[in-house]
C-alpha positions, 0 to 999 in steps of 0.5 A: 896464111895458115894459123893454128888457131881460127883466130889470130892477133897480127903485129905489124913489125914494120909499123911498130919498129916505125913508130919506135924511130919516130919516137926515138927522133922526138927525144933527142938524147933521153933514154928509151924505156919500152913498156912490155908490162901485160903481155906488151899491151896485148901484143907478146911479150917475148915477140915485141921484146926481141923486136924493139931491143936493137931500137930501145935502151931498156924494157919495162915490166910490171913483175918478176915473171914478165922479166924472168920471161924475157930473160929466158928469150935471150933478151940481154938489154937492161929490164926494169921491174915497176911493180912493188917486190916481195920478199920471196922474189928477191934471189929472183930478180937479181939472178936475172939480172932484172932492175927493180924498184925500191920506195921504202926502207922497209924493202930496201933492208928485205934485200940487203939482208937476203942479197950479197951480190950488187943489184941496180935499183930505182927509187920510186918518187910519189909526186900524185898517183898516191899509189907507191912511192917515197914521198919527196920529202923523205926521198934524200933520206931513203937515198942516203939510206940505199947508198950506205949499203954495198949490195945497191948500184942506184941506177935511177930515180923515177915517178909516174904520172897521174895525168898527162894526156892533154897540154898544160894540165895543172896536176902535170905541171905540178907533178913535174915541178915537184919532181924536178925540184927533188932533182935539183938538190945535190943528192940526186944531180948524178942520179938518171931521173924518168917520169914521162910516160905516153902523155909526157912524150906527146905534150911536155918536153921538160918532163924528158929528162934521162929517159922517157917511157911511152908505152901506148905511143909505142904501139900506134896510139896518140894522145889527143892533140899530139904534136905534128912529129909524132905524126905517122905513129900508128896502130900495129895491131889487127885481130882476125878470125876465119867464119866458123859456120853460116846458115840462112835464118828466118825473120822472128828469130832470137839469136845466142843467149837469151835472145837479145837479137831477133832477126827482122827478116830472113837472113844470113847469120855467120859465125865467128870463133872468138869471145869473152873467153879470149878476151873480146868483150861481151859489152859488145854485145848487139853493139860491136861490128866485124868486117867481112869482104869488106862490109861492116856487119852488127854483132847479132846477139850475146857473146859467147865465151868461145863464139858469136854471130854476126848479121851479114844480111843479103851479103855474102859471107862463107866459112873460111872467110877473113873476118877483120874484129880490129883493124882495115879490111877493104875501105873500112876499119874498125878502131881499138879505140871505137871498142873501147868507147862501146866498151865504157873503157879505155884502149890499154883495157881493150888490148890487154884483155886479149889473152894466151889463146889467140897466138900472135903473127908478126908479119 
């Protein structure tokens, strides 16, 4: 394959639409609302967005440029803005045809008066992440508020869950009771209502209401104990690098900054042309690994900004050498989350730090 980088982000398209499929079965007649927020998990944007919109109902973003981005790719499918709006977006997002939310009076009266043409919105329920939103008890309130004014088509209600990752959880449970109880009242019976995320797919059905928003899932990555069905989701991410250089170095020596690794005995260093610079973390300093013709070799001291070194000891390893930093290469892999857990973080983190520089190859 011929990049224009040395190191690259493959996506899988085949497995990525597979895991949409799955996805799509598991949730009967709910809407399918696909994260793409941060770059879509890492993966890009404009690249994912043009692959799922035959598959998915409506695309999720974080801001107006994220949508502006789309648009301008010619996605034409609904996109929801999450994120809390400024003043100076508002012209913005309805040019762009772009949904977005509302959870106060305060912004609803910035739009009516700087907007004339009709806008959907979603009114944005606070039911546990303490983050954004209206409470539930002044919900009805800022409905009847929206719906007094011409300019808004409310096309949905929705919160977020705070915790949904395993079965049964109390806050969840809680979450959902006090969301579906706000959607029991007469004003919101005609109204779309979506609160279940990655976690909610996986573990509480009664959370699927109108629509569902699994961004994670999407991507190959399941929630602990996920139910059989969603089994075949998997990981359609890889990150590749080719070997940039490769010397022989005797034992004693420091390698990179600060001579954090000290060579053992003579031995075989390469070097691999990815760092913090593009995202790959330095916590995986002298603890990460790479897979080279199909052996894992330790990360050999700090990583650069640009670079870093790996030991590869007797085995062989030349310049121009497939180098597999995520992702199977031969019997071995190396997990998103195996760098999260050396990282301290989780796998969103981990995939989403990945930035502009390395282009993505779908495949």
């Amino acid at each position: 394959m011929s990049v224009a980088h040395p190191t690259w982000i493959e996506i899988d398209l085949k497995q990525f639409r597979y895991n949409l499929r799955i996805i799509r079965k598991v949730i009967g007649k709910a809407k399918f609302c696909l994260p793409v927020k941060a770059n879509a998990y890492g993966h890009g944007l404009v690249g994912i967005g043009k692959a799922a919109e035959d598959l998915v109902d409506c695309l999720g973003v974080s801001c107006l440029q994220e949508g502006v981005v789309l648009r301008r790719a010619g996605i034409k499918i609904p996109i929801l803005v999450f994120g809390a709006i400024h003043e100076d977006q508002i012209e913005d997002l309805a040019a762009f045809d772009l949904e977005f939310s509302i959870s106060s009076k305060l912004k609803a009266d910035l739009v009516a008066k700087r907007l004339k043409k009709k806008c959907r919105v979603h009114l944005e329920v606070e039911t546990g992440m303490q983050r954004t939103g209206v409470r539930p008890a002044t919900a009805v309130e800022l409905l009847q508020h929206l719906q007094k004014i011409p300019c808004f088509e409310v096309a949905g209600v929705y919160s977020h869950f705070a915790k949904s990752e395993l079965p049964r959880d109390p806050t969840a449970l809680q979450q959902i009771n006090e969301f579906r109880g706000l959607l029991g009242t007469p004003f919101f019976k005609r109204i779309p209502a979506h609160i279940a995320n990655s976690g909610a797919v996986a573990h509480y059905p009664e959370a699927y209401l109108d629509m569902v928003r699994p961004g994670l899932m999407a991507f190959g990555y399941l929630p602990e104990q996920a139910p059989p069905e969603l089994q075949g989701i998997a990981p359609c991410f890889s990150l590749k690098a080719k070997v940039a250089y490769f010397k022989v170095v005797g034992k004693g020596l420091g390698i990179s900054y600060g001579h954090t690794y000290t060579t053992t005995r003579q031995t075989r260093i390469a070097t691999i042309p990815i760092g913090y610079g593009d995202g790959y973390r330095r916590a995986l300093s002298n603890r990460g690994s790479v897979l080279i013709r199909g052996h894992r070799h330790p990360i050999a001291g700090t990583i650069c900004m640009d670079q870093f070194m790996v030991d590869v000891g007797d085995k062989e390893a030349y310049v121009g050498d497939e180098a597999v930093l995520i992702g199977k290469q031969g019997a071995e892999a190396i997990s998103v989350q195996e760098m999260a857990q050396m990282c301290d973080t989780i796998p969103y983190e981990v995939l989403c730090l990945f930035n502009e520089r390395i282009p993505r190859i779908y495949v």
